[in-house]
MARKOL-112466 format. One record per residue (C-alpha): x, y, z; residue number from 1; residue in one letter. Coordinates in pm, whole numbers. Example, Ala and Ser with C-alpha at 12.3 -4.5 7.8 and 13.67 -1.06 7.14 Angstrom:
REM residues 2
1230	-450	780	1	a
1367	-106	714	2	s
REM end
This chain:
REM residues 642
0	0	0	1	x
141	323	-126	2	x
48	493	193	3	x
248	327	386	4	x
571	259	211	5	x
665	24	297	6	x
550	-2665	-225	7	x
502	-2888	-304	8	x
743	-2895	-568	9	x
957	-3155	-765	10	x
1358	-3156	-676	11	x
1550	-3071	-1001	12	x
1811	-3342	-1076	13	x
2134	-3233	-979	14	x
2219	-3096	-1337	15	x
1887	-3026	-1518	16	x
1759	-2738	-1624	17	x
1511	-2600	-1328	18	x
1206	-2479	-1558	19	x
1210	-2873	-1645	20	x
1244	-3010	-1278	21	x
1046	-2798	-1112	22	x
626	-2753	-1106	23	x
612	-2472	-1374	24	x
339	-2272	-1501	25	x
315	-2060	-1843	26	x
135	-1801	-1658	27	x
171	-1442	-1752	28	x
301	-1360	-1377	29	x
164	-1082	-1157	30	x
136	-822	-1416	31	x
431	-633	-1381	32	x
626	-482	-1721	33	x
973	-437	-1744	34	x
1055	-196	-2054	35	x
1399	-257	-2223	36	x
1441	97	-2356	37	x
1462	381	-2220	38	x
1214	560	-2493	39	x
945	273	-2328	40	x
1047	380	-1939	41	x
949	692	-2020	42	x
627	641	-2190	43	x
524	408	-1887	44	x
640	688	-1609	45	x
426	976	-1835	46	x
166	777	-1899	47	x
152	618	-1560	48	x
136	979	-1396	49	x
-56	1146	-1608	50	x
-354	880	-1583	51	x
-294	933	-1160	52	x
-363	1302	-1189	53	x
-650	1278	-1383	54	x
-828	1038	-1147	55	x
-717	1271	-879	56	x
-855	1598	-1019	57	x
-1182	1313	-1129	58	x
-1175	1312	-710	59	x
-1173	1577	-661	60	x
-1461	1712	-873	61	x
-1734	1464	-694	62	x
-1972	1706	-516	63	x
-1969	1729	-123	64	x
-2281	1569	-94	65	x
-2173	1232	-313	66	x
-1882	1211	-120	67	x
-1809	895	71	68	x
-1571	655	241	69	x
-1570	449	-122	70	x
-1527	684	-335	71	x
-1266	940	-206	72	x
-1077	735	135	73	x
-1055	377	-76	74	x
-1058	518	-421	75	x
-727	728	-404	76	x
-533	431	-209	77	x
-648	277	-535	78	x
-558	560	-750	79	x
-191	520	-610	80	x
-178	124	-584	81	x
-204	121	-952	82	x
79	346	-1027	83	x
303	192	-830	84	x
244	-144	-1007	85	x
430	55	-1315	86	x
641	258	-1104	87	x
802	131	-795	88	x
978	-99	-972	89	x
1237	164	-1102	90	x
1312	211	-711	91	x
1503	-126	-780	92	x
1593	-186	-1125	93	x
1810	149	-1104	94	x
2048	-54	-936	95	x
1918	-414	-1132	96	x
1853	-323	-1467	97	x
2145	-483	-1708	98	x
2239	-177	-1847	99	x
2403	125	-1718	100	x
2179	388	-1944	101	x
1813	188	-1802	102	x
1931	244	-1423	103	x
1993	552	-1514	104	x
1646	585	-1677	105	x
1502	411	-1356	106	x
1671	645	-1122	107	x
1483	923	-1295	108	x
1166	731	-1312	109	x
1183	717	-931	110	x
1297	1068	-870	111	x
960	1147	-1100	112	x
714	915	-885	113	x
859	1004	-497	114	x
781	1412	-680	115	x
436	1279	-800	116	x
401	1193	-412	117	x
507	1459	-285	118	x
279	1642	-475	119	x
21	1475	-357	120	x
123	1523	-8	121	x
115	1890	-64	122	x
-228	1898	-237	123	x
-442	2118	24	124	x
-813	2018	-172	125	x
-737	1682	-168	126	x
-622	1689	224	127	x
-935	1834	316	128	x
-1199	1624	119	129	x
-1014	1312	289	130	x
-1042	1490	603	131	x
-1370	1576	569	132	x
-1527	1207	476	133	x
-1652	1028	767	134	x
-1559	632	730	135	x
-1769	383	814	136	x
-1630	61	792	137	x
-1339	-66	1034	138	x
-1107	-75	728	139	x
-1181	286	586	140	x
-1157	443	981	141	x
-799	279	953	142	x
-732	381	560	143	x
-823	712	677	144	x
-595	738	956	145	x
-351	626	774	146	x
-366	894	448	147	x
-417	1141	731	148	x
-69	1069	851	149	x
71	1071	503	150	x
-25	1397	453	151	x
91	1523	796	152	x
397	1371	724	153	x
421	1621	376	154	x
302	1933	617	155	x
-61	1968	586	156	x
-124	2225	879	157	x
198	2361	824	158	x
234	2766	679	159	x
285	2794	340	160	x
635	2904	439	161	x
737	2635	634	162	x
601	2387	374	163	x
851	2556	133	164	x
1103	2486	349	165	x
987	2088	403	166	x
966	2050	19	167	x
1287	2200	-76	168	x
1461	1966	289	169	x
1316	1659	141	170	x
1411	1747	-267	171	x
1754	1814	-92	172	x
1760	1482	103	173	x
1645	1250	-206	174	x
1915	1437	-400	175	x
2232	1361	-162	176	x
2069	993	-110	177	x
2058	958	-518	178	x
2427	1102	-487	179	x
2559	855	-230	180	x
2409	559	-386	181	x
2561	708	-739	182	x
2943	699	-500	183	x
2876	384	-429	184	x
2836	194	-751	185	x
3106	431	-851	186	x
3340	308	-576	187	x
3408	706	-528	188	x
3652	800	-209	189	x
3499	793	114	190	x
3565	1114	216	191	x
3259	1230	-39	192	x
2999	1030	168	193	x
3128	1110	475	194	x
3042	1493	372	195	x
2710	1364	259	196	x
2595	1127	568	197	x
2689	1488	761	198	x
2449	1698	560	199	x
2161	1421	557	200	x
2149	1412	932	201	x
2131	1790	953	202	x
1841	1766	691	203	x
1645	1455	863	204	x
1629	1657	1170	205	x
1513	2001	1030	206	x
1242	1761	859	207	x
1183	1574	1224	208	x
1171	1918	1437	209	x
948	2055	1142	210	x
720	1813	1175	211	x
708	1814	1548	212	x
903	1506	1584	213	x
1150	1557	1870	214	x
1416	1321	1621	215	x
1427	1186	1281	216	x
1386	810	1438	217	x
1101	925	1592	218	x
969	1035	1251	219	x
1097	735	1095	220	x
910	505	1356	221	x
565	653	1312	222	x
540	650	946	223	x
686	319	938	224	x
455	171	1225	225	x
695	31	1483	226	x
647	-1	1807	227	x
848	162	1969	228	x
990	509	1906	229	x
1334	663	1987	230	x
1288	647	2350	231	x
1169	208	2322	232	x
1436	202	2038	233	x
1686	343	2281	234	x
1627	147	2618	235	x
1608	-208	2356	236	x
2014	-85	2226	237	x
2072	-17	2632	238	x
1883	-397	2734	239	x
2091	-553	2486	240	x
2410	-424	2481	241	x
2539	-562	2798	242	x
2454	-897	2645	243	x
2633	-886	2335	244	x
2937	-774	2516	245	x
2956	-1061	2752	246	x
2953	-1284	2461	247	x
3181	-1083	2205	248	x
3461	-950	2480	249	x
3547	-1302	2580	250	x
3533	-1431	2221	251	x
3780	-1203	2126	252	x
3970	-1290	2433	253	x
4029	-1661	2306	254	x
4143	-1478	1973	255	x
4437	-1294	2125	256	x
4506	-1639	2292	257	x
4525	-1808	1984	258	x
4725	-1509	1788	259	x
4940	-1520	2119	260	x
5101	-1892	2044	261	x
5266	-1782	1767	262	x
5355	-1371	1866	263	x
5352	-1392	2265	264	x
5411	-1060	2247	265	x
5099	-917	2100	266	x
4830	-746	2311	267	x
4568	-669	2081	268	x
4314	-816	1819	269	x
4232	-585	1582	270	x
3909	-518	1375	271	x
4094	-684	1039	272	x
4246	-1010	1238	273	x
3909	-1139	1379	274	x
3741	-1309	1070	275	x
4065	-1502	949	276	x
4148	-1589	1325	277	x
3763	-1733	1343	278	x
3847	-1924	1019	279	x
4187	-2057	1120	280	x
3981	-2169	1493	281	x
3745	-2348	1304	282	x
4043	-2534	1103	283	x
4213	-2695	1381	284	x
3877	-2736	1582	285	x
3693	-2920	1250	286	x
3972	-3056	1076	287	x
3770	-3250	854	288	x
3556	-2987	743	289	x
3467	-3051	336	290	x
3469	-2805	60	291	x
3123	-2663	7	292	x
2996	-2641	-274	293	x
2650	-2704	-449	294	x
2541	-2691	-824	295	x
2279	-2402	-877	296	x
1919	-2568	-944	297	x
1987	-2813	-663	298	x
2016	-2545	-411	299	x
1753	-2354	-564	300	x
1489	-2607	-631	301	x
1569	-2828	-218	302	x
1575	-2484	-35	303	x
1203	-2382	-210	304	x
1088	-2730	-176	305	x
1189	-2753	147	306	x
1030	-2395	303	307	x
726	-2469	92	308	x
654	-2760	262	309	x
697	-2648	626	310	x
544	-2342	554	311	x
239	-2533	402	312	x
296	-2317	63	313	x
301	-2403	-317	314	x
562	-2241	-502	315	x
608	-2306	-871	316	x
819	-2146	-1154	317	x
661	-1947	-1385	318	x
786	-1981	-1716	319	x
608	-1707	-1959	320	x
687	-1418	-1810	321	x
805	-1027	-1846	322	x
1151	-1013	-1707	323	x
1419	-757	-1638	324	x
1747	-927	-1712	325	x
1743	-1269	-1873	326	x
1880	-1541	-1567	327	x
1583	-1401	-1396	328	x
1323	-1684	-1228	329	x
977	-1607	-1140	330	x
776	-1816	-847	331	x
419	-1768	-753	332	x
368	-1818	-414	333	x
-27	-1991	-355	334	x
-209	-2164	-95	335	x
-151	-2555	-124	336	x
-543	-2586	-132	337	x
-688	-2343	-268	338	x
-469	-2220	-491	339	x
-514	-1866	-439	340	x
-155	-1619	-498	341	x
-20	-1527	-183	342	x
307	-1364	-330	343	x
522	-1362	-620	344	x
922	-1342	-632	345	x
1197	-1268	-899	346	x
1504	-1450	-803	347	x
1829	-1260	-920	348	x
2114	-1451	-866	349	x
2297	-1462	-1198	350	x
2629	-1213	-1211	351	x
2634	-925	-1452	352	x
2809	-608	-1517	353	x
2654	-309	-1315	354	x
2527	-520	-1056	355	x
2545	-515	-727	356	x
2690	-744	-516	357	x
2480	-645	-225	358	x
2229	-985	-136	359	x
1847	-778	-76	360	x
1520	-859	-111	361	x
1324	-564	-241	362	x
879	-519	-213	363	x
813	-442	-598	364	x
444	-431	-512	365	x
210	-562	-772	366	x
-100	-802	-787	367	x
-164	-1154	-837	368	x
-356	-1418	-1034	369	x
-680	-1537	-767	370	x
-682	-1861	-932	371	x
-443	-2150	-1011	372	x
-530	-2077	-1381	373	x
-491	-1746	-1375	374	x
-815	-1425	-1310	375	x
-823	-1234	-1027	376	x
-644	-981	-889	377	x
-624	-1094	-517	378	x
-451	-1266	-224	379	x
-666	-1499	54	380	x
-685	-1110	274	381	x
-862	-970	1	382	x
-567	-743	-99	383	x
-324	-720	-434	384	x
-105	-1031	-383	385	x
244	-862	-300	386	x
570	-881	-542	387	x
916	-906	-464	388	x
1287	-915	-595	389	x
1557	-1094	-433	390	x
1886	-1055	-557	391	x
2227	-1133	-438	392	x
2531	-1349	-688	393	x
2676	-1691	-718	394	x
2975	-1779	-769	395	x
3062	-1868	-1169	396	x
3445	-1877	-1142	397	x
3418	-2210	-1258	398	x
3243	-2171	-1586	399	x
2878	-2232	-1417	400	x
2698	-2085	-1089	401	x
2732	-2248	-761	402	x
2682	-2246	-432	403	x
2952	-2166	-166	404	x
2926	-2149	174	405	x
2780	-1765	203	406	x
2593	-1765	-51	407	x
2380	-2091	41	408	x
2383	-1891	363	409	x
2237	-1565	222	410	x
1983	-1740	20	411	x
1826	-1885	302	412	x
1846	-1515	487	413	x
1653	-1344	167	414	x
1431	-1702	135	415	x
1344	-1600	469	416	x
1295	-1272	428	417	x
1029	-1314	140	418	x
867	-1585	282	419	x
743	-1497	579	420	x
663	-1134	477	421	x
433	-1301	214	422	x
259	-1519	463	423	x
243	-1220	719	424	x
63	-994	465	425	x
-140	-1234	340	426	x
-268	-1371	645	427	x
-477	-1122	741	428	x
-846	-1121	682	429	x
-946	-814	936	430	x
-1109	-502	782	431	x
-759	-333	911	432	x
-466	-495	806	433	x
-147	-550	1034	434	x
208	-630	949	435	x
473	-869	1092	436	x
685	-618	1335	437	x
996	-535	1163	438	x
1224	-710	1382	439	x
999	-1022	1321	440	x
1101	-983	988	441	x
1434	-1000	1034	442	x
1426	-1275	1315	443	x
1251	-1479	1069	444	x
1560	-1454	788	445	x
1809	-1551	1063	446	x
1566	-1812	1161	447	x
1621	-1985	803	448	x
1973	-1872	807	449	x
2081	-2117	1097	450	x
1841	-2341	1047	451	x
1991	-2375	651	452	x
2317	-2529	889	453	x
2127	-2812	1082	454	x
2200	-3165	1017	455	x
1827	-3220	923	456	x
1826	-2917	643	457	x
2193	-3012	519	458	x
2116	-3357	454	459	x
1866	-3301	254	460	x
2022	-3023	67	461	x
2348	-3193	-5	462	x
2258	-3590	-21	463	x
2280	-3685	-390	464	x
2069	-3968	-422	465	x
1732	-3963	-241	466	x
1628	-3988	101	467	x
1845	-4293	137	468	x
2115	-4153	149	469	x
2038	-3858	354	470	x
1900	-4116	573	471	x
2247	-4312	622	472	x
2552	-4145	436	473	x
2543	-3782	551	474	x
2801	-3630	746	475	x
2785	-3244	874	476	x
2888	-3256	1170	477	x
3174	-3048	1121	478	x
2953	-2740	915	479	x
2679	-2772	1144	480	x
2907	-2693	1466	481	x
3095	-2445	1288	482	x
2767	-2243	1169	483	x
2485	-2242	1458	484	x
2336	-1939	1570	485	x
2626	-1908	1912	486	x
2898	-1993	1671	487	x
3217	-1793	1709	488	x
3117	-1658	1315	489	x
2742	-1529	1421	490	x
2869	-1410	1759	491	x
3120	-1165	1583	492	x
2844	-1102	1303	493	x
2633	-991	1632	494	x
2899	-766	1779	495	x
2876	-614	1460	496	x
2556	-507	1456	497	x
2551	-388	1789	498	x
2855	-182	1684	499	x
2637	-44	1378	500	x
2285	9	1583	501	x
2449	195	1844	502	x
2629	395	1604	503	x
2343	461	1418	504	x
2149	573	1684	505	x
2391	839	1772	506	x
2399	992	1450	507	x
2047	974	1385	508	x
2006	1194	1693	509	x
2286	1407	1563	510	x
2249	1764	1422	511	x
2541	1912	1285	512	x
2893	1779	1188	513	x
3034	1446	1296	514	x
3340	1259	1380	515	x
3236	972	1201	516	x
3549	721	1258	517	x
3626	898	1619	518	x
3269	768	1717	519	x
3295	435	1533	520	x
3626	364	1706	521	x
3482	422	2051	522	x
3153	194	2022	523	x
3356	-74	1855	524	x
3602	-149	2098	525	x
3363	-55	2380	526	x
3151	-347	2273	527	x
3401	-608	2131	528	x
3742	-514	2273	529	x
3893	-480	1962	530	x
4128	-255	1838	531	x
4036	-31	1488	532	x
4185	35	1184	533	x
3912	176	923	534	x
3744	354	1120	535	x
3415	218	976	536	x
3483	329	609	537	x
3340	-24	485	538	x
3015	116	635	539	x
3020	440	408	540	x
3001	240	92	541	x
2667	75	233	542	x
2328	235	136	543	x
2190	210	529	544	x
2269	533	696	545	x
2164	769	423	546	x
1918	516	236	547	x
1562	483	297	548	x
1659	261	562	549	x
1848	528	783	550	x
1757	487	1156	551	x
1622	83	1145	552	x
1961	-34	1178	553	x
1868	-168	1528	554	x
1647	-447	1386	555	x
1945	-606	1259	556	x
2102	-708	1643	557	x
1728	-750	1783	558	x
1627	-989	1505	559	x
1927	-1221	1547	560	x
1884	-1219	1897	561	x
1511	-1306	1831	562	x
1563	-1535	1554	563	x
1788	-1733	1800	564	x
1514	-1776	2042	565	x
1263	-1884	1803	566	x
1505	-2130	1677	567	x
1588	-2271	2043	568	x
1236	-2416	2035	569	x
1292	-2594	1715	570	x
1637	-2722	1819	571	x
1412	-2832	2149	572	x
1139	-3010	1949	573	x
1262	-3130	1593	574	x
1366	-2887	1293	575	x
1076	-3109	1078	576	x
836	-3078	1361	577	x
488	-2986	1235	578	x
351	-2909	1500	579	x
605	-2638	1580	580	x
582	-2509	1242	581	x
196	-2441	1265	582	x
298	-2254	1584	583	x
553	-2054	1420	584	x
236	-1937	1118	585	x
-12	-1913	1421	586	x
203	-1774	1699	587	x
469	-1563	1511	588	x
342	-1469	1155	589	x
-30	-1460	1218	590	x
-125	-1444	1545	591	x
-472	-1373	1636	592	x
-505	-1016	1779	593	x
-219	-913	1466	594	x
-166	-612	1699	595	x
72	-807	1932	596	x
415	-706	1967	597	x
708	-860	1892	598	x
817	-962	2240	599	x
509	-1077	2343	600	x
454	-1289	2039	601	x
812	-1481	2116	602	x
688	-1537	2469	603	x
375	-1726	2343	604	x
567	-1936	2129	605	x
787	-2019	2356	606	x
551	-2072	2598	607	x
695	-1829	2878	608	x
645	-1552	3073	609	x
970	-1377	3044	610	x
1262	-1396	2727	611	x
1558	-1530	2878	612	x
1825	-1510	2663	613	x
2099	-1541	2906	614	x
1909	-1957	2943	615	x
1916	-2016	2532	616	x
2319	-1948	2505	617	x
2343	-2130	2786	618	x
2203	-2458	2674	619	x
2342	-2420	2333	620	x
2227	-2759	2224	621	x
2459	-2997	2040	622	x
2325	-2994	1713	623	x
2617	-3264	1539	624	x
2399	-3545	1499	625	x
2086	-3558	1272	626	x
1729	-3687	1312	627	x
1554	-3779	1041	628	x
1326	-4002	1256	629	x
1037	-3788	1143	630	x
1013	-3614	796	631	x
664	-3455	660	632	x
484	-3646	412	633	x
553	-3304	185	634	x
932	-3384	172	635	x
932	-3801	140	636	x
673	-3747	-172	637	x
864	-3522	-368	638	x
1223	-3649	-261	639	x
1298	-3963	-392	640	x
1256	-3798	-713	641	x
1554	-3597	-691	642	x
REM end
């Protein structure tokens, strides 16, 4: 929704083509077009937002009296709905698209929609006929509340001075974000975003304090729908600090320990030692550890199969489809009995020139085909069916794309990602929808991330002939232990992230200039007793502080903490267990009462009062040794034809 942006399948054989292993459809997909010129982007942009503005000024010519919650409240969420289906696709493809000159073209397609919104923010007659309608039903009260706060959040009330000023703060803020994200693909010195991440801040808080936000995460928080605002985000980064130390500090104690055997001497880790002194651990701890590596459709085809199936989904490939860059695949996402779409995703894993390396999964928007044959426009919640891109790159350095180690591990991240936001959106059926709490969200893609490391999952992924031999012949021992969520690697990952939230927070409540590496270098070693020697510049090349995204960075250490709790219960009960998987839909994803927070809907799954993390490190179960005792009927039926 505008206003508020933001399997059973058949295994492939090991080297077949996937559109002829998997269950494929020659469906038309979920309606999206991707023009390959830049003559067509810009016919679709004009045409796009010139048939917006004349349903708007259509709006806005309905007489007083004829006005009602159908007509004006629903009917311009609809107006902007379908635009975005054409248009908020370029917000990706300007950094997807396989051609320099159509990002380019995208880039400007965006810059031309966020101005069409703006616009639309600023639009006094139209602010006041949706203020003036009186809903009725329990969905248009919350529609209306909710285009109310858009166009708050664009200055209606404000003086026709100050909303000047807001317009030409937010022009100037999409400019330096189209500017740093230009340095980046670029790989421009550092120095340049540093002077722009100084600028934005000043800007997001004359936009915060203009709005009569007391900060910008404040801002951020509302028209996102968290819930909790700077003050909740603040005392969560002060709750969970102190825990993150007590597990990094002493990790990176055993690390100067181990660099000590060889340079007695030496009285400091520093930031650049601490993955390759993680690695060369694991060597001598796991000597036996294999080479990983997995042919492409067999990842692809197991992993879907596999989260289909104890998700209670159907995905299947759809073959006859629009697509941005050829090595794109497109899978519906449908209820296993009815058949209705809840979700569609491209999957973008194929390396090409201007393409990020960056692993993201992306909300396209879009609708989706009611029935398993196609007609309809509608998910089971009685809503457009929502789209998504998830990119990221295999490796192809030897002549065809493959699977290593992190990038099976980020595919199951972004698989979890999409998945569960699809099931979370389209399990409501309420008059007023509800959405998974962000750091849900990302719980849920560490969730699939460790779990993608069990015995159970890697058995299954790797074994090459059937159940069999899953059954009797697999060994993973060693990657299992090496790759859990306490692991030495996800520990440090953690540390990270605490580093980067805490940081983030302080700048985000910044006004003015910054010392970005002076504060950097404090928080990091305060939190994992390591010494620094980049002062953070890898973080200046990343999208996240001056991106849309600027001021969520403290999702990132709450949802691995999170996901680690949710996956405790399945490390407690069976990583196949059904019942636990219903638990996770009902409990986690779709809970009834969807207004539930986050915390609250972790304590019902794991059927306790109070979140102890402290008790789930501390049992850190020994996951070595598989079970396969129990496997849904899902997985046997479509296995043995691998």
């Amino acid at each position: 929704m505008i206003i508020l942006i933001a399997t059973t399948l058949l295994f492939c054989k090991v080297s077949g083509d996937l559109s002829n292993s998997l269950n494929t459809s020659p469906g038309t997909g979920p309606g999206i077009i991707f023009p390959q010129d830049l003559q067509a982007i810009d016919d679709e942009v004009k045409n796009s937002l010139f048939h917006a503005e004349q349903e708007i000024a259509y709006l806005l010519s309905i007489p007083v009296d004829e006005r009602n919650e159908n007509n004006t409240i629903i009917r311009l969420e609809e107006i902007l709905t379908k635009m975005d289906l054409s248009l908020l696709k370029y917000r990706a493809l300007a950094r997807l698209y396989p051609d320099k000159d159509l990002q380019n073209a995208a880039f400007m397609a965006t810059e031309k929609r966020n101005a069409f919104i703006r616009d639309i923010g600023l639009n006094d007659d139209l602010y006041h006929l949706i203020k003036e309608v009186s809903p009725k039903s329990e969905y248009g009260r919350w529609l209306h509340a909710q285009e109310i706060k858009f166009f708050s959040s664009n200055g209606a009330g404000l003086t026709a001075e100050k909303r000047r000023e807001l317009v030409s703060l937010h022009q100037r803020l999409e400019s330096l974000q189209n500017q740093h994200l230009k340095n980046i693909r670029e790989n421009r010195p550092v120095t340049e975003n540093i002077d722009i991440l100084s600028e934005t801040l000043i800007l997001r808080n004359k936009i915060a304090t203009l709005l009569g936000y007391p900060a910008w995460t404040d801002y951020k928080a509302d028209m996102q729908g968290w819930e909790m605002n700077s003050t909740g985000i603040s005392s969560l980064l002060n709750e969970i600090t102190p825990l993150v130390k007590e597990w990094v500090k002493p990790l990176v104690d055993e690390l100067l320990q181990i660099k000590q055997t060889k340079n007695p001497g030496e009285s400091f880790i520093y930031d650049y030692e601490v993955e390759t002194l993680i690695a060369s651990s694991n060597s001598e701890t796991h000597p036996h550890e294999r080479e990983f590596s997995l042919p492409f459709h067999q990842v692809i085809s197991r992993s879907l199969s596999l989260i289909s199936c104890l998700l209670g989904v159907r995905t299947e490939q759809i073959t006859n489809s629009s697509l941005y860059s050829p090595g794109v695949l497109l899978f519906r996402v449908s209820d296993e009995k009815t058949c209705e779409s809840l979700g569609w995703f491209y999957l973008d894993l194929r390396d090409r020139e201007e393409k990020p390396a960056e692993w993201m999964t992306v909300m396209i928007t879009g609708d989706g085909s009611k029935e398993c044959s196609g007609g309809g426009d509608v998910n089971l919640s009685g809503k457009p069916a929502p789209v998504f891109i998830v990119s990221g790159i295999v490796d192809e350095s030897k002549g065809h794309p493959q699977f290593g180690k992190e990038e099976y591990t980020l595919l199951f991240h972004e698989l979890g990602h999409v998945y569960t936001r699809i099931l979370s959106e389209s399990g409501w059926s309420a008059q007023a929808p509800e959405t998974l709490p962000v750091e849900l969200t990302e719980a849920s893609s560490h969730l699939f991330e460790y779990l993608a490391w069990t015995p159970e999952f890697l058995c299954i992924m790797t074994a090459p002939d059937g159940m069999d031999s899953a059954r009797k012949d697999c060994k993973t021992s060693e990657e299992s232990a090496m790759n859990g969520p306490f692991s030495p690697r996800h520990l440090w990952s953690l540390g990270r992230d605490m580093v980067i939230s805490n940081l983030e927070y302080q700048l985000m409540n910044t006004s003015g200039n910054i010392s970005f590496g002076e504060i950097y270098s404090g928080i990091f070693t305060d939190i994992t007793g390591a010494e620094v020697t980049d002062e953070g510049g890898y973080l200046l090349r990343h999208p996240h502080f001056t991106g849309d995204n600027a001021g969520m960075y403290w999702i990132y250490p709450a949802g691995r903490l999170y996901g680690a709790l949710i996956y405790s219960k399945f490390a407690d009960n069976g990583f196949f267990n059904q019942t636990t998987w219903s638990e996770f839909s009902d409990l986690i994803l779709m809970p009834d009462g969807r207004a539930i927070g986050a915390e609250d809907r972790v304590k019902k799954f794991l059927d306790m009062d109070n979140i102890s993390i402290h008790e789930v490190v501390k049992k850190k179960p020994d996951l070595t040794e598989k079970d396969l005792a129990f496997i849904p009927d899902c997985i046997i039926r479509t296995y043995p034809l691998a």
